[in-house]
Rosetta silent file (secondary structure, phi, psi, omega in degrees, C-alpha in Angstrom):
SEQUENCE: XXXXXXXXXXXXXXXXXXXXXXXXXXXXXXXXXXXXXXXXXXXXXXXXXXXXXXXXXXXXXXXXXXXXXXXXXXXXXXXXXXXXXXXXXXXXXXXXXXXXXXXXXXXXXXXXXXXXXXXXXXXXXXXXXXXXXXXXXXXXXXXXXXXXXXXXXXXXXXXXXXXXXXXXXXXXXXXXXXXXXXXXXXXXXXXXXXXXXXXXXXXXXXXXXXXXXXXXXXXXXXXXXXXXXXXXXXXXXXXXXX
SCORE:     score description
SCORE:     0.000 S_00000001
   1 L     0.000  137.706 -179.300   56.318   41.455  133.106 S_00000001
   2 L   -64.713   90.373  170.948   56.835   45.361  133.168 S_00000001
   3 L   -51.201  143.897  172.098   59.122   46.194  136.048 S_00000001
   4 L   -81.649  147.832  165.918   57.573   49.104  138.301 S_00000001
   5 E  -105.915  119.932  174.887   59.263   52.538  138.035 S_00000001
   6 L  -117.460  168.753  162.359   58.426   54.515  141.431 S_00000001
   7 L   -97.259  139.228  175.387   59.713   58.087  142.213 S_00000001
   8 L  -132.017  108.629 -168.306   61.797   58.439  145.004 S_00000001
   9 L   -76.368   12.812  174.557   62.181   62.029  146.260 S_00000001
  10 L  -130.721  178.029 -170.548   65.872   61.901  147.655 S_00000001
  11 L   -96.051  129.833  173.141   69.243   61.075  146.511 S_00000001
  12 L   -77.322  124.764  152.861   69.740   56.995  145.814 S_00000001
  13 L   -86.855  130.344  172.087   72.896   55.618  146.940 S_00000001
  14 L   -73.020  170.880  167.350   73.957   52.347  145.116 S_00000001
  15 L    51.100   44.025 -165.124   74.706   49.288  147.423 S_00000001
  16 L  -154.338  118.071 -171.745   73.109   50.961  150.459 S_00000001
  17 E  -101.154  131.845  163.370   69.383   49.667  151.481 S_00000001
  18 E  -132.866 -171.076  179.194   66.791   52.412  152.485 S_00000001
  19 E   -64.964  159.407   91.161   62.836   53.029  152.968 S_00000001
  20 L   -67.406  161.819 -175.764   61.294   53.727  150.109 S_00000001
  21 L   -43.832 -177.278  176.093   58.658   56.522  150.591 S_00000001
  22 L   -88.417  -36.410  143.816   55.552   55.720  152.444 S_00000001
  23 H   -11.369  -84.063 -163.023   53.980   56.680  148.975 S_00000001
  24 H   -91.890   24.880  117.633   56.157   54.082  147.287 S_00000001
  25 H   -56.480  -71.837 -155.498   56.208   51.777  150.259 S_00000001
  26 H   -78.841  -75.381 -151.011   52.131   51.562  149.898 S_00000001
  27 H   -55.485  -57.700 -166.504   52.175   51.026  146.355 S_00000001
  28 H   -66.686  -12.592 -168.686   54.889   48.263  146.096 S_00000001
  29 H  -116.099  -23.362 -177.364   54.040   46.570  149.087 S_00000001
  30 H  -107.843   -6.088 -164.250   50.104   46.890  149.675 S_00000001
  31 H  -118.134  -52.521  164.429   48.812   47.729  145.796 S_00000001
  32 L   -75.013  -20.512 -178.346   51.114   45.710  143.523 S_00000001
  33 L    75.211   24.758  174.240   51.999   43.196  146.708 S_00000001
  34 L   -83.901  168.574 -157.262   55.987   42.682  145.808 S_00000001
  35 L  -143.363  157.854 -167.003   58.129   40.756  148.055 S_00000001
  36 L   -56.070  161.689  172.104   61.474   40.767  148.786 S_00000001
  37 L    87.118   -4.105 -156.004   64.293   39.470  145.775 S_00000001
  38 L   -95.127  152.628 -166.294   61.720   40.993  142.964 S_00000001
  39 E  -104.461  157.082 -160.536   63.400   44.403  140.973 S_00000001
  40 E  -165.892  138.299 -144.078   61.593   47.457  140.652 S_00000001
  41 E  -110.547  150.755  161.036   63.489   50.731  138.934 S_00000001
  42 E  -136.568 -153.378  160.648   63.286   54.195  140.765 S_00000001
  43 L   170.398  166.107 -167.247   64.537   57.607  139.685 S_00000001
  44 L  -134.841   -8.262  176.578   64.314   60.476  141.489 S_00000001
  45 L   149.099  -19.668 -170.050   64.646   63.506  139.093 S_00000001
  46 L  -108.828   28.447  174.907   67.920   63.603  137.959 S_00000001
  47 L    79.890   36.668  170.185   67.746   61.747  134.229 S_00000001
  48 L  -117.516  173.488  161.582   68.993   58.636  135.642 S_00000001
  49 L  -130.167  135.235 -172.477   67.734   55.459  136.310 S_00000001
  50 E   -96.452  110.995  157.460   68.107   52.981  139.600 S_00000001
  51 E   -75.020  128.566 -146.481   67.821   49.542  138.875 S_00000001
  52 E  -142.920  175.952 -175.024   66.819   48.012  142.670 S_00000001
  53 E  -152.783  121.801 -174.981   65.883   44.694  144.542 S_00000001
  54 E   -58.534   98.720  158.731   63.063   44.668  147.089 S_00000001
  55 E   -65.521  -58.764  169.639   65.534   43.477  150.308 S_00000001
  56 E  -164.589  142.734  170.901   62.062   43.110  152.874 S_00000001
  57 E  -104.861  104.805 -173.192   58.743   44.336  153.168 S_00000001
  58 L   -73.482 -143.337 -166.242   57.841   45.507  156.668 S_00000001
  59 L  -127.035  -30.201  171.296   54.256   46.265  157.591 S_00000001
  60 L  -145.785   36.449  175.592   54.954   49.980  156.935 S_00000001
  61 L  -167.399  146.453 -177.470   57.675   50.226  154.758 S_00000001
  62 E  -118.055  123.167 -163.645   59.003   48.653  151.750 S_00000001
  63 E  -118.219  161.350 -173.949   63.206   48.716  151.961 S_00000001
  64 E  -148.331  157.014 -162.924   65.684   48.416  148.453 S_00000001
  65 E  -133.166  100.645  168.124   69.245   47.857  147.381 S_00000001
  66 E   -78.608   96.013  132.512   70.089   49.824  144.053 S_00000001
  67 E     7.304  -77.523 -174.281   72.411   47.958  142.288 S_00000001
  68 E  -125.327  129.224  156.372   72.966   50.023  138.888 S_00000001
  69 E  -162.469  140.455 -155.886   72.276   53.392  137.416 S_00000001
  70 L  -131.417  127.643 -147.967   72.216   54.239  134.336 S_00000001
  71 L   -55.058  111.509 -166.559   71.860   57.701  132.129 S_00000001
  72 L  -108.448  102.587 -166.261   67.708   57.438  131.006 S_00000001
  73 L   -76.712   21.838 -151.693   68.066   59.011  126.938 S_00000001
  74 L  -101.636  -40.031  166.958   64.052   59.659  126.900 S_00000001
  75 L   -27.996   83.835  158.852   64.402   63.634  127.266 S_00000001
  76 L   -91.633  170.138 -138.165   63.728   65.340  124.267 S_00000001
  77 L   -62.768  -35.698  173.579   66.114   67.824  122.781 S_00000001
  78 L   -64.361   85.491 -164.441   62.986   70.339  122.626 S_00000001
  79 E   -88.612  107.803  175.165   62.623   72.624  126.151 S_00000001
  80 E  -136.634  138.874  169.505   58.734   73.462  126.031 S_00000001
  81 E  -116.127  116.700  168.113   57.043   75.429  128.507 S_00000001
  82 E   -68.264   96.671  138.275   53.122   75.172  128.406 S_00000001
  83 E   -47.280   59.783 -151.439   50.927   78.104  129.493 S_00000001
  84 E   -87.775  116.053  142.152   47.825   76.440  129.869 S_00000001
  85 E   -16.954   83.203 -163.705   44.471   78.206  130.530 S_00000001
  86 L   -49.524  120.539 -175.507   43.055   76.688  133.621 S_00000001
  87 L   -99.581  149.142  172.278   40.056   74.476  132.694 S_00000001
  88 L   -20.235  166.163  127.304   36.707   73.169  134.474 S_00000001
  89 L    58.784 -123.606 -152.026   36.337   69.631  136.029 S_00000001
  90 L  -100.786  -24.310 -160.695   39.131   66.640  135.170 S_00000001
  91 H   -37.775  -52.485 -153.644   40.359   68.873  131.715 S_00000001
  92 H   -89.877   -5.922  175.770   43.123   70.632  133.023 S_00000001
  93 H   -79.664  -35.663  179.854   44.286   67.707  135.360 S_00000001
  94 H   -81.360  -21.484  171.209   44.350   65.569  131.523 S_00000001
  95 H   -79.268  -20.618  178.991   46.054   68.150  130.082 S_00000001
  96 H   -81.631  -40.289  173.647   49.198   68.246  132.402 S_00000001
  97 H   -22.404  -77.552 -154.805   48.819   64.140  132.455 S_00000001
  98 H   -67.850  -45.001  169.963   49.160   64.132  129.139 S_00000001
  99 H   -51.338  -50.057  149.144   51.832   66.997  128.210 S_00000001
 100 H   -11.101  -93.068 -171.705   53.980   65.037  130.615 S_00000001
 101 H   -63.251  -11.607 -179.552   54.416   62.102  128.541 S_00000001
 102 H   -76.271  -27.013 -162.525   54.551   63.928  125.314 S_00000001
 103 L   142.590  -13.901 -160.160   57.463   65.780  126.660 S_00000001
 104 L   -61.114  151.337 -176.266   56.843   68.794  127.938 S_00000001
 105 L  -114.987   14.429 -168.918   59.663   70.281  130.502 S_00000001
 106 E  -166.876  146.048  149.095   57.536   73.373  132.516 S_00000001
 107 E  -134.751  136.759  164.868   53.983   73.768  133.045 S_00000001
 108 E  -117.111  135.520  165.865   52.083   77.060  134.279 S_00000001
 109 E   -84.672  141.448  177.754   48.322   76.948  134.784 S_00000001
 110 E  -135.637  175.988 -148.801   47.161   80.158  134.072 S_00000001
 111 E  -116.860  115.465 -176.948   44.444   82.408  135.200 S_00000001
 112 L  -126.167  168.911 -169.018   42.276   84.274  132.169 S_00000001
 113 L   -62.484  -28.602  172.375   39.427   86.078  132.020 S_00000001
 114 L   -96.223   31.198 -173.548   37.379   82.742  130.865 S_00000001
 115 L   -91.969  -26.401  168.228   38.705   80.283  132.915 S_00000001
 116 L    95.133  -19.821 -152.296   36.092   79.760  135.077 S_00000001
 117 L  -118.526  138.546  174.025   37.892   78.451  138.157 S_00000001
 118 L  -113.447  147.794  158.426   38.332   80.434  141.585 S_00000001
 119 L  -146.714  130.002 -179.651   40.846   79.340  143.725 S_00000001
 120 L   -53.366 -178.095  128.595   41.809   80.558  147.033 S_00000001
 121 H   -20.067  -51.603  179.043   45.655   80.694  148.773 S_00000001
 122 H  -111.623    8.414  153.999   44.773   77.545  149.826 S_00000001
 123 H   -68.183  -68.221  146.109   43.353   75.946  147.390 S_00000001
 124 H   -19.112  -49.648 -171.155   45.504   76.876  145.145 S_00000001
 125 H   -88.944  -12.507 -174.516   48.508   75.372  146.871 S_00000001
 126 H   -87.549  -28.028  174.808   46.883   71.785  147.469 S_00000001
 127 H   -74.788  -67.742 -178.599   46.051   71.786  143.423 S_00000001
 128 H   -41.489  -28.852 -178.820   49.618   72.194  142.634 S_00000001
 129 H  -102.526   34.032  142.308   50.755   70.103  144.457 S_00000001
 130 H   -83.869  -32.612  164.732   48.282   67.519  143.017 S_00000001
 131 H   -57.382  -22.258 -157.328   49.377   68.722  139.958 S_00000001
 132 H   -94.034  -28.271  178.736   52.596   68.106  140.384 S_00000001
 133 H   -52.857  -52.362  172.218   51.898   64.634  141.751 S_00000001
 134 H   -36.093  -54.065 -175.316   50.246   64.243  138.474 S_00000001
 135 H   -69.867  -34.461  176.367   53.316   64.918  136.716 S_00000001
 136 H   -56.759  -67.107  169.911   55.351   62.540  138.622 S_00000001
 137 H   -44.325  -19.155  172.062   52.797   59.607  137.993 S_00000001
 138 H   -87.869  -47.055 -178.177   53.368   60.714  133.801 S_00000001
 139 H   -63.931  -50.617 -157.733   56.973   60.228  134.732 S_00000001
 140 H   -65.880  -40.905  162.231   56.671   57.226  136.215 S_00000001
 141 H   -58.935  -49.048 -163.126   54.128   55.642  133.690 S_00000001
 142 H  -108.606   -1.612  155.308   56.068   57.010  130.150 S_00000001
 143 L    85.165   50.889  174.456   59.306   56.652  131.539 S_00000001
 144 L  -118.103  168.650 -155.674   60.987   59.645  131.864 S_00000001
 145 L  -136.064  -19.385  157.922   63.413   60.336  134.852 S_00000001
 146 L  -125.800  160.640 -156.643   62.875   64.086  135.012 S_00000001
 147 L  -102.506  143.164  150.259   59.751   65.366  136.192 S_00000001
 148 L   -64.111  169.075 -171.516   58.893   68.651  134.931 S_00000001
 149 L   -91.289  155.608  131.899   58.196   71.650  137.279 S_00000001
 150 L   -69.516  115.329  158.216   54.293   72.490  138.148 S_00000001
 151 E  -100.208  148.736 -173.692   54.427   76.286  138.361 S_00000001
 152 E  -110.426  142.802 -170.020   52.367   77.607  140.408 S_00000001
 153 E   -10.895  120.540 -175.636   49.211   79.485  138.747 S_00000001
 154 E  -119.268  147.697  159.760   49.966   82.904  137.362 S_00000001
 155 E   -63.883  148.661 -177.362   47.360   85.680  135.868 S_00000001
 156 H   -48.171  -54.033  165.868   47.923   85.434  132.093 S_00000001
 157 H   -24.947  -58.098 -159.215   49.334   89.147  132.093 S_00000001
 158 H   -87.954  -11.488  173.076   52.169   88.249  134.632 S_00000001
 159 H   -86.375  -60.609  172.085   53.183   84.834  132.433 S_00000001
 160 H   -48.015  -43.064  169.336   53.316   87.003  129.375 S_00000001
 161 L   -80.791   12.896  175.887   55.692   89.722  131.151 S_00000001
 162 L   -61.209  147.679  153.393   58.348   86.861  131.995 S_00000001
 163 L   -95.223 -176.079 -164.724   61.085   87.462  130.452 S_00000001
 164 L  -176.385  157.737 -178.660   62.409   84.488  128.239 S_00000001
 165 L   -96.442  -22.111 -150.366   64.816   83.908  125.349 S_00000001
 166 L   -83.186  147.696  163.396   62.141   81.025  123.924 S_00000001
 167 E   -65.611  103.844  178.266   60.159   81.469  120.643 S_00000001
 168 E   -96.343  141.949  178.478   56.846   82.016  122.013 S_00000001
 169 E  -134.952  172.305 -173.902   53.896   81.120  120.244 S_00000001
 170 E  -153.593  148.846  174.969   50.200   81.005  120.505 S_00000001
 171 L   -64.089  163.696 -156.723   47.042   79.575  118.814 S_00000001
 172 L   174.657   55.605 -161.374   45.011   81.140  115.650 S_00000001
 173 L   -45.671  -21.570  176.068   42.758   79.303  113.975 S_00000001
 174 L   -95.739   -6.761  161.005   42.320   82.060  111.576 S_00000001
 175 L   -70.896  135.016  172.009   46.613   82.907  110.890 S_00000001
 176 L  -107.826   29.937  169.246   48.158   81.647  107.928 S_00000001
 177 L  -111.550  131.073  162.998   51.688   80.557  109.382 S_00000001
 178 E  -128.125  175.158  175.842   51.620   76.977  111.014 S_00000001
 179 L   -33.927  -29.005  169.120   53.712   75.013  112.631 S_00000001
 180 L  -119.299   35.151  156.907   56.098   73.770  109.593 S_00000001
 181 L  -126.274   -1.250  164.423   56.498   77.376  108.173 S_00000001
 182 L   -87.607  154.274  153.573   58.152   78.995  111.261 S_00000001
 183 L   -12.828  127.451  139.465   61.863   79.090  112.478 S_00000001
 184 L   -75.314  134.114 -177.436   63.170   76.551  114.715 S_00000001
 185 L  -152.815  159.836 -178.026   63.850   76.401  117.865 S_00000001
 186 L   -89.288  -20.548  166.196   64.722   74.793  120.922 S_00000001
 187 E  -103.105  142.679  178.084   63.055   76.449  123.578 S_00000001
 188 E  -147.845  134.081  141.383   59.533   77.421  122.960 S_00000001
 189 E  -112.516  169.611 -158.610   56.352   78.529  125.199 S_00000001
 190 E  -147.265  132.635  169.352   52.859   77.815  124.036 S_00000001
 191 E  -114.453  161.255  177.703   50.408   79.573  125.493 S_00000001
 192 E  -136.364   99.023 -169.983   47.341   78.041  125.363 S_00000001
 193 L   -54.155  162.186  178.934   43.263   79.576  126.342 S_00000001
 194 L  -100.767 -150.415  167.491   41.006   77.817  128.471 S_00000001
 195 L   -53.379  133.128  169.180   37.177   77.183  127.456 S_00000001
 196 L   104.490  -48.021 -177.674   36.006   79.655  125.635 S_00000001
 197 L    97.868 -151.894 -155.937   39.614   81.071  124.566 S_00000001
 198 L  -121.654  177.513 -159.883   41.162   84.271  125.399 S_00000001
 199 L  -116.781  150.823 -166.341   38.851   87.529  125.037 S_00000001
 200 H   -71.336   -5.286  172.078   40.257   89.941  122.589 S_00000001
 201 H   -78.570  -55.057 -170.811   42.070   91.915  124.946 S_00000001
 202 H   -36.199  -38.790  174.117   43.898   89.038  126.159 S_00000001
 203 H   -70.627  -14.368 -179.355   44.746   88.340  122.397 S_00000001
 204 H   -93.413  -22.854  172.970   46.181   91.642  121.936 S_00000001
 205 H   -54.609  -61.154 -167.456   48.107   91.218  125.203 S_00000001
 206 H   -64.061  -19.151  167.421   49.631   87.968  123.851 S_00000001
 207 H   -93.134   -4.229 -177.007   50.857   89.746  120.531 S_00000001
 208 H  -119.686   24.370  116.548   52.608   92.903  122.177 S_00000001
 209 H   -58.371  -55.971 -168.830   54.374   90.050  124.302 S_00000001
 210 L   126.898   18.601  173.406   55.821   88.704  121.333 S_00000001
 211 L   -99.804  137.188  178.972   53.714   85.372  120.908 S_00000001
 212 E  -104.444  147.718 -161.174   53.562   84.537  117.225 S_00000001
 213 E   -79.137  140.961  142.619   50.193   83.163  115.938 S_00000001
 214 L  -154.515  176.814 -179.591   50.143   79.841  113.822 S_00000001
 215 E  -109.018  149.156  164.218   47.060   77.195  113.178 S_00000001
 216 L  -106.984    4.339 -154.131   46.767   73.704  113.616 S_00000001
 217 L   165.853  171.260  165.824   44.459   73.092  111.296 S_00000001
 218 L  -108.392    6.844  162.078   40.905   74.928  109.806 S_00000001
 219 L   -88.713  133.313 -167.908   39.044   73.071  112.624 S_00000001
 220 L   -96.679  131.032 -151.187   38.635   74.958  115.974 S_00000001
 221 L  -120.991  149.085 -176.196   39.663   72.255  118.614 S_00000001
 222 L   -77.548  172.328 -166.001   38.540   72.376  122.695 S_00000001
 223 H   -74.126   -9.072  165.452   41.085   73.404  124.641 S_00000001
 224 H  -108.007   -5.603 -170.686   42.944   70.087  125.750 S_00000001
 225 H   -79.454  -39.329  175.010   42.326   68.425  122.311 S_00000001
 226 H   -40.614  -51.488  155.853   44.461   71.664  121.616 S_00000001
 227 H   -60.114  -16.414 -172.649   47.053   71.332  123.939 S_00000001
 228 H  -111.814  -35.932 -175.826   48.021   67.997  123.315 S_00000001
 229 H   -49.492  -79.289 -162.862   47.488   68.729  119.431 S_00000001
 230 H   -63.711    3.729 -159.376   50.703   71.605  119.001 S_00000001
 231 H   -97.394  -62.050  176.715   52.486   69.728  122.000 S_00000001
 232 H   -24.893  -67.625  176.665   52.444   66.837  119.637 S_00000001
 233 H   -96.686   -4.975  151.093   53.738   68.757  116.580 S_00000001
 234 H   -36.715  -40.429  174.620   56.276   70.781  118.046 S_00000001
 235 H   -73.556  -49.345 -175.640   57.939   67.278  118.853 S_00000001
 236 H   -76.563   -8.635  166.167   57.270   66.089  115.651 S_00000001
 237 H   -83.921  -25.706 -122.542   58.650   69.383  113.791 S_00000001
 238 H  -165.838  -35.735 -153.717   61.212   70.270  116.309 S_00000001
 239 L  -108.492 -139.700  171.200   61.611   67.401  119.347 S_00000001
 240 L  -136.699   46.698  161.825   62.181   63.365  118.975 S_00000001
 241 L   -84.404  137.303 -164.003   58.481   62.356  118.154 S_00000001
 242 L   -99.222    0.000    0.000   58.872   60.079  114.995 S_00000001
């Protein structure tokens, strides 16, 4: 059986019993049902991993004893920050899901002329921080120990004026440099469009940033089949994907 890995949002002490959250208190004790003596892993953000023992399960808390912790080697060596193009419905919630476990270390959603999506002040701040929730649960599932950051939503323009050291690149179904004819590097952003893609100003925006064009292919792919596509071979050109 698959020990659970929960996040725990403070610093673990070994040999010291504490709460887990009421988050992770609810899961382990009302949704999986564990009981005291059974081990369950935590991490909290900082590449490590807590190997723990359930000590008792209260009525509204679940309490643990970390044992061990030990240096979790699942980062890879590739620092990519995704500019994704905020999408419709469940898309752009599958696309951070997903970026997560391939690896990704930064996500910004960002706000384009096709995107489709209004969001208020306060809107806005309760979807990040589902997003970010999102990300944790990708940690917790693929087994990574640091969660990437959820930035919160930027106009494309104002993503594009960051400054940054990273190779930046961008999609081009019609460019004839791809992914195994450019330069390597270790830092990268990827910008990515949402439905629809980016409007030709935007594309001229994204080259007098300094994003270099390549293709994935001669098939024009929606925009999370996209996102997960170059996240994919950036690892496998550039990352630890094998």
């Amino acid at each position: 059986m698959r020990i659970p890995r929960i996040y725990h949002d403070l610093s673990i002490a070994l040999n010291t019993e504490f709460a887990l959250s009421e988050d992770g208190s609810n899961h382990i004790g009302r949704v999986l049902r564990m009981t005291a003596g059974q081990p369950l892993q935590l991490f909290n953000g900082d590449g490590q991993n807590y190997d723990c023992q359930i000590s008792r399960v209260e009525k509204k808390a679940v309490y643990v004893l970390c044992t061990a912790q030990t240096a979790n080697p699942v980062e890879s060596p590739l620092a990519l920050h995704l500019g994704q193009g905020i999408s419709r419905g469940d898309r752009m919630d599958f696309v951070i899901q997903k970026a997560v476990e391939l690896g990704v270390t930064e996500i910004t959603p960002l706000f384009t002329e096709r995107c489709g999506v209004k969001l208020d002040a306060e809107r806005l701040d309760k979807r990040t921080e589902q997003w970010q929730k999102m990300a944790i649960s990708a940690c917790e599932q693929s087994g990574r120990s640091v969660v990437p950051t959820i930035h919160r939503a930027l106009q494309l323009k104002d993503w594009l004026a960051q400054p940054t050291k990273d190779l930046k690149l961008t999609l081009d179904p019609w460019t004839d440099a791809t992914i195994k004819t450019i330069s390597g590097s270790q830092q990268i952003r990827l910008v990515i469009g949402p439905e629809g893609g980016f409007s030709d100003v935007e594309v001229a925006q994204t080259k007098l940033a300094g994003f270099l064009p390549v293709r994935l292919g001669p098939r024009v792919l929606r925009t999370e089949t996209a996102a997960l596509t170059a996240i994919s071979a950036l690892q496998l050109q550039f990352g630890d994907l094998a």
